[in-house]
N, C-alpha and C positions, 0 to 999 in steps of 0.2 A: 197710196192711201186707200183703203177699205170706206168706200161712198154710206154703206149703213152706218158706219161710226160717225164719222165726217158729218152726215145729218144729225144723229142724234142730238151731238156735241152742238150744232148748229141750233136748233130746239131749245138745249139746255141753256146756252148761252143767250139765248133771245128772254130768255123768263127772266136767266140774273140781271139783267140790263134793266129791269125794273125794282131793282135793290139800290139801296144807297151804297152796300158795298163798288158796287159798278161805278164807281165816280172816283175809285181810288188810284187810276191813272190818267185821270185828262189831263194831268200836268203838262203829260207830254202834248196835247193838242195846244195848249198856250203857250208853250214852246216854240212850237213849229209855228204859232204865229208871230210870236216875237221876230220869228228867224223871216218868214214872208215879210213880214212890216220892213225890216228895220235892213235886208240885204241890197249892196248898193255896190255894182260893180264900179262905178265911175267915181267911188268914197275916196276924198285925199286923203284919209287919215284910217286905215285897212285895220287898223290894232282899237280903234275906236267903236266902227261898224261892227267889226264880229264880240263886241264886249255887247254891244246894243242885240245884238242876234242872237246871242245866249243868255237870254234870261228869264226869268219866273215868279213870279208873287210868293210862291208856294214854299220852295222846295231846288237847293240848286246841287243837289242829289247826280243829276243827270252828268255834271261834270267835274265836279267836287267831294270828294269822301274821301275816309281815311285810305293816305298813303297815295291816293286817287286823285291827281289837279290837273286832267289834259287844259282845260281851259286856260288856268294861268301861266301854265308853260307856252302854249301857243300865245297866249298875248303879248310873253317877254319875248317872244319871238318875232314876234310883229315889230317890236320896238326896235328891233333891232336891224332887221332888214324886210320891213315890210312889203315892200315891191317881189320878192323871193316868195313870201309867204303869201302873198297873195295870186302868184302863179303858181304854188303847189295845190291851193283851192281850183282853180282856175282850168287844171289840167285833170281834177277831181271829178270835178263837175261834166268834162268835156263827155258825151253819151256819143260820141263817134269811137269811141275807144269801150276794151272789153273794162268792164266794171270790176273785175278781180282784180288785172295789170294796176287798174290806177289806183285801188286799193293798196298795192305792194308799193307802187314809188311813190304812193304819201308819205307809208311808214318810211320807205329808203329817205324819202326828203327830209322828214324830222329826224331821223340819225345824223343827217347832215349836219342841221340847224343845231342839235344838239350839243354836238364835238363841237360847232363854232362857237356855241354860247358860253361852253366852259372854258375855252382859252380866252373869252373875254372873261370871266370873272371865275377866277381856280378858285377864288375864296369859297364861293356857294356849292351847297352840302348835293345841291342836283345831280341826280343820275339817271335819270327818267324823262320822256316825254309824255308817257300814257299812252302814246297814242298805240302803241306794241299790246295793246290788248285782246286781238284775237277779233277786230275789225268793230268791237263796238261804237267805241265812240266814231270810227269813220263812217259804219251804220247810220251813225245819229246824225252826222252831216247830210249824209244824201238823202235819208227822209226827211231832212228839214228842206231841202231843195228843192226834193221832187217829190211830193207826197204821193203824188200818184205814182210811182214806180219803186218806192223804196220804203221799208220798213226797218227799222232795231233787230240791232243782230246778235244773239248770245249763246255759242254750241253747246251748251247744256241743254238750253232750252228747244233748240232746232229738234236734238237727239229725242228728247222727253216726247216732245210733239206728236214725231213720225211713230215713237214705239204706241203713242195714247192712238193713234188713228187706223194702227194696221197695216204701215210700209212699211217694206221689205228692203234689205240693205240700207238699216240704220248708217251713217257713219261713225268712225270708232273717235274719230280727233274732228275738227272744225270744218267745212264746208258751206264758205262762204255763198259763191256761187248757184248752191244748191238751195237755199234759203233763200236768195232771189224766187229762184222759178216756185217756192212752196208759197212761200207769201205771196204771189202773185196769182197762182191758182188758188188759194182759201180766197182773197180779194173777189176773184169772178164767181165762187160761190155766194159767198156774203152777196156781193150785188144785188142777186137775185133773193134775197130774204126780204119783204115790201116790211113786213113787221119788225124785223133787225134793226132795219134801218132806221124806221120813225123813232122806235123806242132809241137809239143810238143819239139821233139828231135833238129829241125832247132832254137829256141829259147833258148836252153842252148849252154853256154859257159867250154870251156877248166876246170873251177874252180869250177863248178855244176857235180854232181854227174849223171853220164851216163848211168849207169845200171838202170833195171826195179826197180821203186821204187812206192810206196803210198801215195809220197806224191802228184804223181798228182790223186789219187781218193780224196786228200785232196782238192787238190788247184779247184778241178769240184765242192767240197761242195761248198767252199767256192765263187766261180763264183755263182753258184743256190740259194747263200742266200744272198750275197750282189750286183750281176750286176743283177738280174734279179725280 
């Protein structure tokens, strides 16, 4: 990334943050505290909990759209063998392990789940988990998890980013991995913005999550690739 761009974009997004437009994604910060509130590893009922951790006043966007249901696929997953599904979380989550790998044997696990759920009912029209989307929604797991280390992950968006900022060896396909270490270096710039910040903090509400999180080195991508 070319640092003179980096700042400016840094500048510009510090001013929009005093627009009401800027208030068009805190969804996601009430999200991620539903998801802090309501996660409970020691839950007897795992398809109950993560029904309580995905959810929104607003907008259920995030896991629901057309053609688009990871959520209620994983819930009837839960139903079914919830103790399975809740060590495919479990081994998600695990940060002793590389973050790409457990990215891949999430999806391998929901292919699993998959093929077992349709020999329990051939009748239903299911062929999908969702969760084969190019790590998004698994994205949205681990920044609800760990806000501090994890951000939304979309390789359009990654792509768009690196070309708005002036780095070199765009990638041509997804780059999960590499969007870790991006978000995490915009995060330690951002840091250091004292006016970002406040203006950042005076725009969330009582039902948005208030601790330091990523998803505003999220929501900077997202200003840098579609207001600018």
């Amino acid at each position: 990334m070319q640092l003179n761009k980096l700042r400016e974009h840094l500048a510009a997004y510090t001013k929009w943050l005093g627009k009401r437009d800027a208030e068009k994604r805190l969804y996601y910060w009430e999200s991620q505290k539903h998801w802090q509130n309501n996660w409970n590893d020691e839950a007897s009922d795992f398809g109950a909990m993560l029904d309580a951790c995905l959810q929104n006043s607003t907008t259920k966007r995030l896991w629901k759209r057309e053609a688009y249901e990871p959520k209620r696929m994983m819930l009837a997953f839960a139903q079914e063998d919830g103790h399975f599904v809740y060590s495919m979380f479990h081994d998600l989550f695990n940060e002793d392990k590389d973050t790409h790998s457990r990215a891949d044997r999430f999806v391998f696990y929901c292919d699993e789940m998959l093929q077992q759920y349709r020999r329990q009912y051939p009748g239903k029209i299911d062929n999908s988990h969702y969760h084969d989307d190019g790590y998004e929604m698994i994205s949205l797991y681990l920044s609800f998890h760990y806000p501090e280390r994890y951000a939304p992950y979309k390789a359009e968006r990654l792509q768009q980013l690196l070309r708005q900022l002036g780095a070199p060896n765009i990638p041509l396909a997804g780059d999960f991995p590499r969007h870790i270490k991006v978000m995490r270096t915009l995060q330690t710039f951002i840091n250091k913005e004292e006016e970002l910040l406040e203006r950042h903090q005076e725009r969330l509400r009582p039902e948005h999550y208030q601790e330091n999180s990523m998803l505003l080195a999220f929501d900077f991508a997202c200003f840098v690739t579609e207001e600018t």
